[in-house]
C-alpha positions in Angstrom: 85.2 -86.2 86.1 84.6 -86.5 89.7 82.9 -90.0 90.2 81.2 -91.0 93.3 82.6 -94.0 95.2 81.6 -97.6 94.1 82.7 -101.0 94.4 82.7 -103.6 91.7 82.2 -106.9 92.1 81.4 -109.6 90.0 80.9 -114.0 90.8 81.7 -117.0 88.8 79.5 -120.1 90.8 79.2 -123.2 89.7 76.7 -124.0 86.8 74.3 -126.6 87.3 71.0 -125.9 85.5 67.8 -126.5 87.3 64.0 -125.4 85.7 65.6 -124.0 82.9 68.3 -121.4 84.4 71.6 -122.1 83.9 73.7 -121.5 86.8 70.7 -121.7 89.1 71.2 -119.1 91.9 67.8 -121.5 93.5 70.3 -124.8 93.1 71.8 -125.8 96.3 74.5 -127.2 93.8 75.7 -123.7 92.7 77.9 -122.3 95.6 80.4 -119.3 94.6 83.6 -120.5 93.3 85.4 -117.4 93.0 84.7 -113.6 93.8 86.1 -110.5 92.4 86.1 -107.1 93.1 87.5 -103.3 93.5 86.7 -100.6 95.4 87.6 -96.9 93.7 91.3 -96.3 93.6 91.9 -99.5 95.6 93.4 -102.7 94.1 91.2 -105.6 92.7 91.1 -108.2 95.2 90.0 -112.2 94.5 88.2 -114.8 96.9 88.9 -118.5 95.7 86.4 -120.8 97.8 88.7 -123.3 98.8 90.6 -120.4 101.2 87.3 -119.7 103.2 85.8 -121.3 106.2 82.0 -120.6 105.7 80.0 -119.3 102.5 79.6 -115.6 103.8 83.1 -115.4 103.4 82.7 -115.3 99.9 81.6 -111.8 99.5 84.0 -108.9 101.2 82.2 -106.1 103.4 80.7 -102.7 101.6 82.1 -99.7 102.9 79.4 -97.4 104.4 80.2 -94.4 102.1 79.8 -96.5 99.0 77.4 -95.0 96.4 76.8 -97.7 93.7 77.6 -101.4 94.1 78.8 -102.5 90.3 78.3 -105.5 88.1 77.5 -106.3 84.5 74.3 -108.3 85.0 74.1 -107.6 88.7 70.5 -109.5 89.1 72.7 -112.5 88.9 75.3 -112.0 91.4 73.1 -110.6 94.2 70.7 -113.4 93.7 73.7 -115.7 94.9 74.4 -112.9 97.6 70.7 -111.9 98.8 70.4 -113.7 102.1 74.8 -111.9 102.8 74.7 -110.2 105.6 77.2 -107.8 104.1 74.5 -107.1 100.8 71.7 -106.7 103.5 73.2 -104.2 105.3 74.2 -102.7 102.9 70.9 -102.3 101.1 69.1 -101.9 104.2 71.1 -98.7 104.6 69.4 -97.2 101.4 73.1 -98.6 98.9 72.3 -98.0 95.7 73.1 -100.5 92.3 74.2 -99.8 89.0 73.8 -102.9 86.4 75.7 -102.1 83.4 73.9 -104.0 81.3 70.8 -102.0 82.6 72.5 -98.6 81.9 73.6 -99.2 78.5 69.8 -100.4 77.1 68.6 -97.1 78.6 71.2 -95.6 77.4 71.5 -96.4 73.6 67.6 -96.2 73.7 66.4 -99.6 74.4 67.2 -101.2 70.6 67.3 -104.8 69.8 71.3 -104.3 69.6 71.9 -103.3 72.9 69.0 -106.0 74.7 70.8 -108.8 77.5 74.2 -107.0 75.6 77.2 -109.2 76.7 80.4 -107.6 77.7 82.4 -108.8 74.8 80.2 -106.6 72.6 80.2 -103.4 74.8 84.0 -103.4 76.0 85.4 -102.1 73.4 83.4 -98.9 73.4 84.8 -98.0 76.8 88.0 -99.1 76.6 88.6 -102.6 77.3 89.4 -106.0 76.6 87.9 -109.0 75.6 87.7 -112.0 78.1 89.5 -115.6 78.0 87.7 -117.5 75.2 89.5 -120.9 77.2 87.6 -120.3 80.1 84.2 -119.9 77.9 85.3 -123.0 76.1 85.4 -125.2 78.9 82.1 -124.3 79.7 80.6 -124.9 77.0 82.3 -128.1 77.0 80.0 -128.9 80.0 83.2 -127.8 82.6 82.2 -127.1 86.0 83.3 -123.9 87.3 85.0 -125.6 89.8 86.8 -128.2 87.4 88.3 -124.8 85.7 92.0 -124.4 86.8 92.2 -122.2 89.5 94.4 -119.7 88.3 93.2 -119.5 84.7 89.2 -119.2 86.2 91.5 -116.3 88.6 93.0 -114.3 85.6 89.3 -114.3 83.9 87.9 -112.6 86.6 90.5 -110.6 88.3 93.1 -109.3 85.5 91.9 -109.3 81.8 88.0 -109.8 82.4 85.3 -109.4 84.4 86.1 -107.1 87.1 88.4 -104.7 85.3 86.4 -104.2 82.2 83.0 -103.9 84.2 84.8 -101.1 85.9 85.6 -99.1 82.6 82.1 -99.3 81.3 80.4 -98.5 84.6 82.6 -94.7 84.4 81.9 -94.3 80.7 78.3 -94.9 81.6 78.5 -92.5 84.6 79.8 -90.1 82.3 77.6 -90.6 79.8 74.6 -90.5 81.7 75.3 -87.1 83.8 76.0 -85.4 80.2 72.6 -86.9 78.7 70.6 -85.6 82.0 69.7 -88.9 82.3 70.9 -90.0 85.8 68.0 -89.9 87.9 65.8 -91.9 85.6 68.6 -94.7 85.4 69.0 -94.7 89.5 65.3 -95.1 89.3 65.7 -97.9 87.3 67.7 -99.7 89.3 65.7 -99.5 92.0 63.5 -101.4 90.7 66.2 -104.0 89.6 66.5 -104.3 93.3 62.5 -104.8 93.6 62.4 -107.9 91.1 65.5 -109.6 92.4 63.3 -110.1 95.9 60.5 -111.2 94.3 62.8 -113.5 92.0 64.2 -114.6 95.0 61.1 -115.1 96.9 59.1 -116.9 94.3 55.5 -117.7 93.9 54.1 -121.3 95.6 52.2 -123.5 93.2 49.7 -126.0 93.9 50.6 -128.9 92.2 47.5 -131.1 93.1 45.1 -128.4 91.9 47.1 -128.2 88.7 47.5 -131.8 87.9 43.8 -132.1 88.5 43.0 -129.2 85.8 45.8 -130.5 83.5 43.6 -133.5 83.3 40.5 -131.3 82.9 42.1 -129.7 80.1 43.1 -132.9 78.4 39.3 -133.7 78.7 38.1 -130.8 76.7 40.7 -131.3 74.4 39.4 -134.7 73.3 36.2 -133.4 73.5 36.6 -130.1 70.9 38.6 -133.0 68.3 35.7 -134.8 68.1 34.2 -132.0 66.6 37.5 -131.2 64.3 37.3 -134.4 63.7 33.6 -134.6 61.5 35.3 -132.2 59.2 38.5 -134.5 58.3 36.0 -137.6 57.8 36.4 -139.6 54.7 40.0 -138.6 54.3 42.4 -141.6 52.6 43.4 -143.3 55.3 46.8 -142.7 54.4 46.5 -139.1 55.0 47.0 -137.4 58.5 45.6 -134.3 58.9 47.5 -131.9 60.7 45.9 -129.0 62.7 49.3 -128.3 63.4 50.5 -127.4 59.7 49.4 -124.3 58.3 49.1 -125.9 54.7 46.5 -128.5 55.8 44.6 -125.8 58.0 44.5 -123.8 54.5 43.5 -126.4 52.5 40.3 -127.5 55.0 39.5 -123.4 55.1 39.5 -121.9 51.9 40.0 -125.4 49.7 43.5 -127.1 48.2 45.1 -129.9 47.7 47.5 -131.3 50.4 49.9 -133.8 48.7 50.6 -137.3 50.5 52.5 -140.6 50.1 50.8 -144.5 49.7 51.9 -147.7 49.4 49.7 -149.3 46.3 49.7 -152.3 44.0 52.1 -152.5 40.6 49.9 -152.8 38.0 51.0 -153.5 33.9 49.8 -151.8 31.4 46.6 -153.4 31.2 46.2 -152.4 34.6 46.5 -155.8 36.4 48.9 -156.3 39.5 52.4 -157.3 38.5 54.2 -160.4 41.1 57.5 -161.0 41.5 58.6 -164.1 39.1 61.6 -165.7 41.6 62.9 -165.2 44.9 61.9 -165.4 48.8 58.5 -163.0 47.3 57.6 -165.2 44.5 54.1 -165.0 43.3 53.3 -162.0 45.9 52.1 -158.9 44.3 54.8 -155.9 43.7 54.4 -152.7 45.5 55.9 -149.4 45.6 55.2 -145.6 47.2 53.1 -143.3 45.4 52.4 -139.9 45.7 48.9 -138.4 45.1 47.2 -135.5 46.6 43.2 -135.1 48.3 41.2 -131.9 47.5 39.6 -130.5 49.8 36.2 -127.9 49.1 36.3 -124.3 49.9 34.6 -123.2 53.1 35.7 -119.9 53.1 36.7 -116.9 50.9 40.6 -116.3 51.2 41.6 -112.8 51.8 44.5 -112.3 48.3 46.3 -110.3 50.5 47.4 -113.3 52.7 48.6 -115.6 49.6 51.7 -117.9 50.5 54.5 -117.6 48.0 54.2 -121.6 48.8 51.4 -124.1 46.0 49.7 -126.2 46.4 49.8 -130.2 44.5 47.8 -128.0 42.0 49.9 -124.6 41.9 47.6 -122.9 43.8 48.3 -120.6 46.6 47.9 -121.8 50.3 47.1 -118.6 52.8 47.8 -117.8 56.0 45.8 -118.9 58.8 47.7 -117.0 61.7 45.3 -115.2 64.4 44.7 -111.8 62.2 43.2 -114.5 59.3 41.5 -116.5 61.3 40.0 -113.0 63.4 38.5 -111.9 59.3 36.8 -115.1 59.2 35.4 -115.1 62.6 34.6 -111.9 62.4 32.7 -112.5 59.0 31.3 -116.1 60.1 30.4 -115.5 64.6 28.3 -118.8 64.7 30.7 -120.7 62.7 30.9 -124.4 64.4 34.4 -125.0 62.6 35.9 -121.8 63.7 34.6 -121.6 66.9 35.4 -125.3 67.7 39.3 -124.4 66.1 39.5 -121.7 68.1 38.7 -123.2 71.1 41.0 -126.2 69.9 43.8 -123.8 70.5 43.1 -122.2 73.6 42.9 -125.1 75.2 46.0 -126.7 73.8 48.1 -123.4 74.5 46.7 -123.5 78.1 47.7 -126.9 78.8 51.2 -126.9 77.1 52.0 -123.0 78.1 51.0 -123.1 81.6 50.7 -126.7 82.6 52.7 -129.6 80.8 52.9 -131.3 77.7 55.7 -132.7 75.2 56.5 -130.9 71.9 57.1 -132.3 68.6 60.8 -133.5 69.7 59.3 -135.3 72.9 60.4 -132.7 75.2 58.3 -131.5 78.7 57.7 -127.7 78.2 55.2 -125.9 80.5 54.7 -123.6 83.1 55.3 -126.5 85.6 58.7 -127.6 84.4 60.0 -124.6 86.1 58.1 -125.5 89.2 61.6 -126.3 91.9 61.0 -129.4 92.8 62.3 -129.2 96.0 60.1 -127.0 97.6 56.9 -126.2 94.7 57.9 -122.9 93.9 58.6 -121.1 91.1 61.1 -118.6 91.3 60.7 -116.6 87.5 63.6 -114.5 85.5 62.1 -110.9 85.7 63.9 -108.9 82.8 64.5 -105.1 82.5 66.4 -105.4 79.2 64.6 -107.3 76.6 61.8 -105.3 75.2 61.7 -102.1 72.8 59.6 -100.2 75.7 61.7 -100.9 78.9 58.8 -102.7 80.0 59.5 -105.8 81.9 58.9 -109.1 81.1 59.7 -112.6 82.5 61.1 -116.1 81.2 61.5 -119.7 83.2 58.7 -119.6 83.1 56.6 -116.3 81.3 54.4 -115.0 84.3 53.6 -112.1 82.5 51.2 -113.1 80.0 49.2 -115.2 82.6 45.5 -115.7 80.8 42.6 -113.1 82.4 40.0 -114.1 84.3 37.7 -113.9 81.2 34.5 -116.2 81.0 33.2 -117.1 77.7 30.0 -117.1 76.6 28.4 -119.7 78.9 29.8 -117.9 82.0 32.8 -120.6 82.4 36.1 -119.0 82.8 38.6 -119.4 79.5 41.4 -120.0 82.0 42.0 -122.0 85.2 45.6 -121.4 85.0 45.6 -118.7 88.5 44.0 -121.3 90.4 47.3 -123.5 91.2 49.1 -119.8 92.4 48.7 -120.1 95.9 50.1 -118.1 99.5 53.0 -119.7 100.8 51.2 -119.1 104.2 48.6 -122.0 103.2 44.7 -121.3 104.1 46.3 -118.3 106.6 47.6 -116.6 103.6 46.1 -114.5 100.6 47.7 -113.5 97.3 47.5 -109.7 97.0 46.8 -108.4 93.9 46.9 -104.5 93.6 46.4 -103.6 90.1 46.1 -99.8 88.5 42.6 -98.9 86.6 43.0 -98.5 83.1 47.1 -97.6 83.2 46.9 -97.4 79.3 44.5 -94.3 79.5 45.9 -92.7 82.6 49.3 -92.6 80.7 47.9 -91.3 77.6 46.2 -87.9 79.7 49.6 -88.1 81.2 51.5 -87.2 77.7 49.2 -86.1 75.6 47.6 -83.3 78.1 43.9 -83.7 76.5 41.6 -81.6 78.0 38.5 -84.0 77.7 40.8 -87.0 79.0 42.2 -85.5 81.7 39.1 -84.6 83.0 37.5 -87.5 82.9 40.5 -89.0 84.8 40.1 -86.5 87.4 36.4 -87.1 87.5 37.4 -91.2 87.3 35.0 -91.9 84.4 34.7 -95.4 83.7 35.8 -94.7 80.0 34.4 -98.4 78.8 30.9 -97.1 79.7 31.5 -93.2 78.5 32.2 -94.6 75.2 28.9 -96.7 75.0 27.1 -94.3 76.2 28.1 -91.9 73.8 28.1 -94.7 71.1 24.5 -96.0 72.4 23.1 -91.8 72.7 22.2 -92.8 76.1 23.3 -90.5 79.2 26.6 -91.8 81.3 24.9 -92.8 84.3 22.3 -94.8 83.2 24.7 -96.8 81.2 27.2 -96.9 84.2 24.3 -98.3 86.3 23.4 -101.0 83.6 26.6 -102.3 83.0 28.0 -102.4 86.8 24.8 -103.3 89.4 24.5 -106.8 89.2 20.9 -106.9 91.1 17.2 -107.7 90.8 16.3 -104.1 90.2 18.8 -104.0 86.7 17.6 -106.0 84.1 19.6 -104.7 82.0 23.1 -106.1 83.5 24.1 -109.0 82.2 23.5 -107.5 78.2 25.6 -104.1 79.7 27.9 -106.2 81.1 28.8 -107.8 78.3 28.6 -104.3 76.2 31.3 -103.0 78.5 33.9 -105.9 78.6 33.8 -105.8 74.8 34.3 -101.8 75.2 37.2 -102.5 77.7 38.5 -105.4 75.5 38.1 -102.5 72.6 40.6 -100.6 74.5 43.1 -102.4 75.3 43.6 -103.7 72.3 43.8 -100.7 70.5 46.2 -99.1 72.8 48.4 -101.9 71.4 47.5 -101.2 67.7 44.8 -103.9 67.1 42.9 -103.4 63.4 39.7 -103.9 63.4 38.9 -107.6 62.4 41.4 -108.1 65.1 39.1 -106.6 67.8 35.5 -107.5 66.2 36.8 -111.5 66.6 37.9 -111.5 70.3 34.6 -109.1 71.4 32.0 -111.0 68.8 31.3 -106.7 68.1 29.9 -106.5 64.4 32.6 -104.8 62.6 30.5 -102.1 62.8 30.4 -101.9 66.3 34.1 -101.5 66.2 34.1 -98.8 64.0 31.5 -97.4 65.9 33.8 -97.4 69.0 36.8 -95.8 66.8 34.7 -92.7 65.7 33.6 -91.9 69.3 36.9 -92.4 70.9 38.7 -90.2 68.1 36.2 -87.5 68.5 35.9 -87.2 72.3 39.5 -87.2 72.7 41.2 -85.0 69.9 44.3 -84.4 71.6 45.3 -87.5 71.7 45.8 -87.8 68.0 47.4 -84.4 68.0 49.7 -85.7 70.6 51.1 -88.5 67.9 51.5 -86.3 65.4 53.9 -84.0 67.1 55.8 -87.1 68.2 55.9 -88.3 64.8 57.5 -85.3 63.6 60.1 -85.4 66.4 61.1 -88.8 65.5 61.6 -87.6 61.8 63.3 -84.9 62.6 65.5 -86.6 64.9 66.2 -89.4 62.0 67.5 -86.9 59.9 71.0 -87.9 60.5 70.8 -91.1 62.3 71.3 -94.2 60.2 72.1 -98.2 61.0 72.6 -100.9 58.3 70.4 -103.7 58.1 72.7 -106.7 56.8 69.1 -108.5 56.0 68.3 -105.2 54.1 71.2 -105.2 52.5 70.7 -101.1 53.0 71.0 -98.6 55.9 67.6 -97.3 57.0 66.7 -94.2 59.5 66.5 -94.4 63.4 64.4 -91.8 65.2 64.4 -91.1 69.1 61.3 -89.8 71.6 62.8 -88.3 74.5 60.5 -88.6 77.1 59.4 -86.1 79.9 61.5 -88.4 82.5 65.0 -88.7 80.1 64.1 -92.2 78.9 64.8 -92.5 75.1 62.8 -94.6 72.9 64.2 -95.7 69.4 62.2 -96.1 66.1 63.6 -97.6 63.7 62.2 -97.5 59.5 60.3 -100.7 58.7 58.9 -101.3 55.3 56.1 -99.4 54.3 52.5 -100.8 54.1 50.7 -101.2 50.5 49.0 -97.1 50.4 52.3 -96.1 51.5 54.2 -98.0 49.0 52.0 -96.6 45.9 52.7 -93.3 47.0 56.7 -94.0 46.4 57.4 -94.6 50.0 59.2 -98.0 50.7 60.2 -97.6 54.4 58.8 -95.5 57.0 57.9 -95.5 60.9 55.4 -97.5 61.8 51.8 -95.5 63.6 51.5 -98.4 65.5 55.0 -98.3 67.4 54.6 -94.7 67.5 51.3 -94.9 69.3 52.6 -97.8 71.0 55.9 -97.3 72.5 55.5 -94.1 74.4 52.3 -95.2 76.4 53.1 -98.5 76.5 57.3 -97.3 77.8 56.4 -94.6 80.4 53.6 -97.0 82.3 55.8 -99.3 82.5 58.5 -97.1 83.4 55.8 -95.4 86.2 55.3 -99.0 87.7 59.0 -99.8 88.1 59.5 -96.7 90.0 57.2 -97.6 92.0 58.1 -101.0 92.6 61.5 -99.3 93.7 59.8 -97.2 96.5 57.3 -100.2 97.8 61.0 -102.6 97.9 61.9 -100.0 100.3 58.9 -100.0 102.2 58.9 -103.4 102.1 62.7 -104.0 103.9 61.8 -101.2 106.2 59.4 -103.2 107.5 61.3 -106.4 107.1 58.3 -107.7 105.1 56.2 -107.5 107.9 57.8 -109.1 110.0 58.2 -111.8 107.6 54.8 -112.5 107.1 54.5 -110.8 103.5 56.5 -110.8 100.8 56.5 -109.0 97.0 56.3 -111.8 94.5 55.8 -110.4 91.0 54.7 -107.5 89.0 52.7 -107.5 85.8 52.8 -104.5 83.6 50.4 -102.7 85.7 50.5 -104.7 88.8 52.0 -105.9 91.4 51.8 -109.5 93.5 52.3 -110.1 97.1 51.9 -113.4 99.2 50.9 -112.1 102.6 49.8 -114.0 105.8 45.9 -113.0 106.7 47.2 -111.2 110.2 49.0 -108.7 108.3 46.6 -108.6 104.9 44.7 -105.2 105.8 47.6 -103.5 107.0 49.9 -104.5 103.5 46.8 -102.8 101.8 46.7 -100.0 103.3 50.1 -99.3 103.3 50.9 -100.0 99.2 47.3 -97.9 98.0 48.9 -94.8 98.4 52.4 -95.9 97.8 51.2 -96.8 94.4 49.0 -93.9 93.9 51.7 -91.5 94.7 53.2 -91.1 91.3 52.2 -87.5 90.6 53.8 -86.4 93.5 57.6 -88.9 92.7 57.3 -87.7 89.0 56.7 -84.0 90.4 60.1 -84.4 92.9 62.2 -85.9 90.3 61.5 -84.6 86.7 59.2 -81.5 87.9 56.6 -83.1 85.8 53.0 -81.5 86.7 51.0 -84.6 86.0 47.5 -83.3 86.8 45.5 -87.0 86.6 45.1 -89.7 89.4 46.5 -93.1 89.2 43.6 -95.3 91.0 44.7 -98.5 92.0 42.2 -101.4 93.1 43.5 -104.1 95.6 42.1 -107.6 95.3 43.0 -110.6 97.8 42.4 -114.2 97.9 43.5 -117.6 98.5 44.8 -118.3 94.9 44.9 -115.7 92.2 42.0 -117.4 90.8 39.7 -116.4 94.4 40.5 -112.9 94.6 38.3 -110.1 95.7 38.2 -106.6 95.9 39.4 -105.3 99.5 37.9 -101.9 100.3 41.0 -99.6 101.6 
């Protein structure tokens, strides 16, 4: 096979840790020890740090004809690189990337098996060897790279690891990707690997003083919701702590039980009077010893059988689950409940303040959105990953910035989450943080693949779908609804209770795009389960084809898992693995899982789950939409050396994308990413030749924090 020309290249730095990442390309610490590399048909050459005069040294210049620049978990070594002139120019001059670990999740379909796959478990496929377990060893031994003998670190990289082996699986990959058809939607891919190492790289400022003062806020509410807790734990042995951590007191309290505990009580005889010690340094004092007993607490709701622990209580009966989907049926059952609502409200809070402030855990340690704040200069700079989902959609760690809380209010108009407050513009009160975010992605992905007549042309005609489906729901005509639910003013009455109608409706929808039941959605709207249903009927009769869209789907994957088997160890069995090809190339694997109750009567035991059929294409292809386009706005972005370095991509989430941008150039960035992002029709059109028919509206919101946005008018 005739293979372009490439050059691999791969770095070992030093390994100091800092806000979590090991090896911290953001740790002044961490310069490159060593660099490795080959370009096609030429020998592999090494760079040892010590034979260098200045840093940029470290990395060899990129020949202009060079298609791909190579390495196994590239994100890593061009973080250390990104500010080499040699890596800029050659970027800048439209080079292209390959990450091998990248290509061989898209490849093998995106499975748990092949997600952050190390080299040691893919080498072997392609031909080559496994590296030097002593110069693992001594890292793990807490070695710094540059304690590592020099020539043993030398041999790792140059001769029987890194750089040789990376080169065998980048040509099988080539190979295997050209014969699959599946090279353009990998090239895309990376891309967009190129997109979230710059906004790694540039990081997202954070306001500590606004977040210490919330933290605190937080920690006031907190206090105050326990007090309530608290009246329902009153008159408890004093012996016994309740727990609203444990699941078996939280049980107990909810549907009644007994929770067993220890206490230190008198010896008594067998008349029943305290026994003293006859001699010794305790003579005369009364004898003592641990007992255990248990306290019984009433029933305050019914338990659902179906979510019966294997685990008894001190009296053999069952304790039940009260995860979120059992604490949604009671909700859902009891809306006004004080205990409930108070609980419920006990662990937002307490999620909010450990998750995306700072707390300690049960072992004493900080965890927190702010431990991954850099110290030296209050940014955080997140791990953006393209290889750890079942979808190929992204997602983040050190810390998670892509399950940031909405800007929801509750029910007394406060907002649920402060958290976007203390994410701030670099560029101070001159900068905004740009938030441009596409309209109902989900839905827009759906028309996309399932071609439904109805939903296509309501895309087309940009129907708000959350008040279409009230309106039909309510028998009232589109408009008027529309009007209700979205003019806040004097002359509408009837806005605050539309309002509220519609961010259930939209609330309705998202969550069932990700497979939510119904108790599930009736608890976080406060919809009667009724209402829900309600909802359900409408949406599956105004948009049939949508439902005839998973069914075909459904059929491929059986089809396709006809012959395709893995064993499950756990299992102790093989089970059946289906594929989706979708319209780009990207392959999404299903694999059997066991089979819920009706299924199980019927002599089924495993089949594919509805909900990850439903799921993973829609969910997949929007996110694989937004990374292509994250690859085309990088591009922009470097052509116009981020505005003259006055803005600056920072982060995308599922279905939008960040930027920290001085005000000068605020209006312009706008105007320049709207169309950009709207342009997918026309990209998926040049390189699939798919005739997507439906707009993809994006709306652009700026502000001083991501807390302050609003809407800019493009």
């Amino acid at each position: 096979m005739d293979y372009p020309k490439y050059m691999v290249f791969d770095l070992e730095t030093e390994n100091h840790t800092l806000c979590g990442r090991k090896a911290s390309p953001f740790d002044p610490r961490n310069f490159i020890v060593a660099t490795g590399y080959r370009i096609k048909d030429e020998p592999i050459t090494g760079i040892y740090y010590t034979d260098v005069k200045d840093k940029y040294e470290m990395m060899p210049d990129i020949p202009e004809d060079t298609k791909y620049l190579v390495g196994l978990n590239i994100k890593f070594d061009l973080l250390h690189t990104w500010t080499f002139p040699q890596i800029q120019k050659y970027i800048r001059n439209g080079g292209k990337i390959w990450c091998c670990q990248l290509a061989e999740y898209c490849l093998e379909g995106m499975t748990q098996d092949v997600q952050t796959v190390s080299m040691d478990k893919i080498v072997g496929k392609y031909g080559g060897n496994k590296k030097l377990d002593e110069v693992k060893a001594m890292w793990e031994q807490g070695y710094l790279t540059s304690q590592i003998d020099r020539d043993m670190l030398m041999k790792y990289l140059l001769e029987v690891g890194d750089i040789p082996n990376t080169e065998l699986i980048f040509l099988g990959q080539y190979k295997k990707a050209v014969e699959l058809g599946m090279l353009t939607v990998l090239e895309q891919r990376m891309e967009s690997l190129l997109c979230t190492t710059e906004m790694e790289f540039n990081g997202l400022k954070i306001d500590l003083e606004v977040a210490f003062r919330n933290a605190a806020k937080l920690r006031e509410d907190i206090a105050a919701v326990r007090k309530i807790l608290d009246k329902y734990t009153q008159g408890l042995p004093e012996e016994l702590e309740f727990k609203w951590s444990s699941n078996q007191h939280k049980s107990a309290l909810f549907y009644g039980g007994a929770v067993k505990y220890k206490y230190r009580g008198d010896v008594l005889d067998d008349d029943g009077q305290p026994v003293r010690f006859k001699g010794g340094k305790n003579k005369g004092e009364i004898k003592t010893k641990i007992y255990e007993t248990y306290h019984i607490f009433p029933r305050r709701y019914v338990p659902n059988p179906e979510r019966a622990s294997s685990l008894k209580d001190a009296r053999g009966q069952p304790f039940y689950s009260t995860n979120d989907d059992a604490l949604d049926e009671i909700a859902a059952i009891n809306p006004n409940d004080e205990l409930i609502k108070a609980f419920r409200r006990y662990q937002l809070l307490t999620k909010d303040l450990s998750t995306y402030y700072i707390a300690k855990n049960s072992k004493g340690e900080l965890t927190g959105l702010l431990t991954h704040c850099n110290p030296n200069d209050r940014f955080i700079h997140h791990n953006l990953h393209h290889v750890r989902t079942v979808t190929g959609r992204l997602s983040s760690t050190s810390p998670n910035l892509q399950n940031i809380p909405r800007d929801d209010e509750d029910e007394t108009g406060q907002a649920k989450s402060r958290v976007k407050e203390m994410m701030v513009s670099r560029f101070g009160k001159d900068g905004v943080i740009i938030e441009a975010d596409y309209s109902q992605l989900e839905v827009v992905v759906q028309g996309c693949l399932t071609n439904d007549k109805q939903l296509c042309e309501d895309l087309r005609n940009r129907v708000d779908f959350h008040c279409k489906r009230l309106s039909v729901k309510l028998g009232e005509p589109y408009e008027q609804v529309k009007y209700r639910a979205k003019t806040d003013s004097p002359d509408n009455p009837y806005y605050k209770e539309y309002h509220k109608m519609r961010s259930n409706a939209k609330k309705f929808s998202f969550q069932r795009s990700y497979g939510a039941g119904k108790f599930k959605i009736a608890a976080s709207t406060g919809m009667s389960l009724k209402d829900v249903e309600e909802l359900m009927e409408v949406e599956d009769r105004l948009y049939s084809g949508v439902s005839a869209y998973y069914e075909r789907i459904t059929e491929e994957i059986q089809n396709s898992s006809m012959k395709q088997f893995v064993f499950k160890p756990a299992l102790g069995r093989s089970i059946r693995v289906g594929q989706y090809v979708a319209p780009s190339g990207t392959r999404y694997t299903f694999e059997q899982q066991e089979a819920p109750d009706f299924l199980k009567k019927k002599g089924i035991d495993f089949s594919f789950s509805p909900t990850c059929i439903k799921n993973y294409p829609v969910q997949g292809t929007g996110g694989e939409m937004v990374e292509t386009v994250l690859g085309r706005l990088f591009r922009h972005f470097m052509k116009k050396n981020n505005y003259d370095g006055k803005a600056f991509l920072i982060n995308t989430v599922h279905d939008c994308v960040w930027i920290d941008a001085h005000k000068d150039v605020e209006m312009e960035v706008a105007r320049d990413i709207k169309p950009i992002m709207e342009s997918i029709p026309q990209i998926y059109k040049e390189l699939y030749n798919w005739d997507i028919t439906v707009p993809f509206p994006v709306e652009i919101e700026a502000g001083e924090s991501l807390f302050t946005k609003h809407v800019i008018e493009v």
